[in-house]
N, C-alpha and C positions, 0 to 999 in steps of 0.2 A: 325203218320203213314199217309201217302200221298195214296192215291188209284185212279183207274183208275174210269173214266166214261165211262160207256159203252151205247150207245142206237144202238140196234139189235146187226150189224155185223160190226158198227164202235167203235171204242173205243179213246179216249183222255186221255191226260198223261202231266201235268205240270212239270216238270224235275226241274224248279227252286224250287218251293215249295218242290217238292219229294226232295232237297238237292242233285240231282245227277241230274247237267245240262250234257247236251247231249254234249257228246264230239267228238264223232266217229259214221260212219256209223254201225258198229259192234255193239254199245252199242242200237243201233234202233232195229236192228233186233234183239236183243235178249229178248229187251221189248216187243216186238210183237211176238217173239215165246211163250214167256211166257202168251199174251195175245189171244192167239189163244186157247189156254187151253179152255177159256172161250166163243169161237165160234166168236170170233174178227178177222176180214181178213185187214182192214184199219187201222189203226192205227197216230194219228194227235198227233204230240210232241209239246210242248212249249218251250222255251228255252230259254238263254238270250238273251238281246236285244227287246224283244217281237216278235221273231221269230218262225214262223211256219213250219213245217217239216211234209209230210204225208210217210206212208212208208205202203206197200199195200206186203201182204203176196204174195209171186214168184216173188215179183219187187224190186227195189231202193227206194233209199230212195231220197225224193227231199221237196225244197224249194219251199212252197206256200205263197200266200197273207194271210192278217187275213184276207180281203173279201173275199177269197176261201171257208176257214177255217169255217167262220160264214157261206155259203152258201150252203158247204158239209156235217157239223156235227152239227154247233149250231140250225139251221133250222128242224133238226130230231128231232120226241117223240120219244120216250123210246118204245122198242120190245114192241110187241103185251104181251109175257109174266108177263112184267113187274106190269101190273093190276094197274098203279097208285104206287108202290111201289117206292122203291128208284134205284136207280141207281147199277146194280150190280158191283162192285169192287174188284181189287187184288192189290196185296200190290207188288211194284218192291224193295223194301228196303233188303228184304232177298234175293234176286236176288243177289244185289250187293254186299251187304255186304259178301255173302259168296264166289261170286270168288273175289272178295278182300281178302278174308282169304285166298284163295289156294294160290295166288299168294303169301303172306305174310307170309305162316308158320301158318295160324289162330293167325297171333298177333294184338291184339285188340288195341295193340298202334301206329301201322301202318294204321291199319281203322282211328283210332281217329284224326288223324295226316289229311285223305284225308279227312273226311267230314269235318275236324277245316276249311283247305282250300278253300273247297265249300263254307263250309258257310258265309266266309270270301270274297269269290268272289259274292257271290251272292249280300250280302252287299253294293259292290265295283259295283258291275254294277246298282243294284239300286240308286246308290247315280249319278253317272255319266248318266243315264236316269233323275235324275232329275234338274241338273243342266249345262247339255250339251245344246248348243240353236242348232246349225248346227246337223242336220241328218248324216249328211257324216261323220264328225266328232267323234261323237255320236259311231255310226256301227263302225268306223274302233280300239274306243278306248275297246268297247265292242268286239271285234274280238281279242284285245291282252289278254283279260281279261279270255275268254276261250281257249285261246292259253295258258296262262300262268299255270291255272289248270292241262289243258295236260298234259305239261311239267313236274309240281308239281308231279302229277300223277303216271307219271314215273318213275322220282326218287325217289317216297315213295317205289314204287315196286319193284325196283332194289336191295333196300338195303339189303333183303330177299334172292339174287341170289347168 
């Protein structure tokens, strides 16, 4: 189980590790409504490519630096609340997982089908991060790689309609 980082009122969220890289603006904000439960208004995604995303509760969602990223949330301690304790956490997997069900009829072999995907892509972008030399390159082969997901996506869910 993947969980968020929260310190105060900002919260962070690895999407590649969570196995649910961030595909759509829609999938931002539903992490950050789900993350606002827990008094979260900021909200900083990771992605593939080593891509930074902040999405700020009544706003958009947009593309920042990792020197943003490490200047706005890694530079924060932990809420006053916190006493030294760990990080408070919520799980986005049951998020997914279950409108993945709605949309699927609750068929767990159409879930199984999107995360085999992810997982598969995730794999695929990691390996291409580590043998890509060009940047440019790099981003643009990583940009088909969560295009293709989409896509995949899609069609897992259609099959259902």
């Amino acid at each position: 189980m993947i969980n968020l980082i929260q310190k105060g009122n900002k919260g962070f969220y690895d999407s590649v590790a969570g196995g649910l890289p961030l595909s759509k603006p829609a999938q931002a904000a539903e992490w950050l409504n789900e993350a606002t439960k827990k008094g979260i208004d900021t909200l900083y995604i990771l992605t593939l490519g080593k891509r930074y995303y902040k999405v700020v509760k009544g706003g958009n969602i947009s593309a920042i630096s990792a020197d943003a990223f490490k200047s706005e949330f890694e530079s924060l301690t932990g809420s006053p609340a916190d006493n030294g304790s760990k990080p408070d956490a919520i799980s986005f997997a049951d998020t997914q997982i279950s409108n993945k069900a709605d949309i699927a009829n609750e068929s767990n072999t159409l879930i199984g089908n999107a995360s085999k995907i992810k997982q598969k892509a995730s794999e695929l972008a990691k390996l291409i991060e580590s043998v890509t030399a060009s940047e440019r390159e790099m981003k643009l082969a990583l940009d088909k790689v969560e295009e293709a997901v989409y896509w995949a996506e899609s069609g897992i869910s259609k099959v259902s309609l």
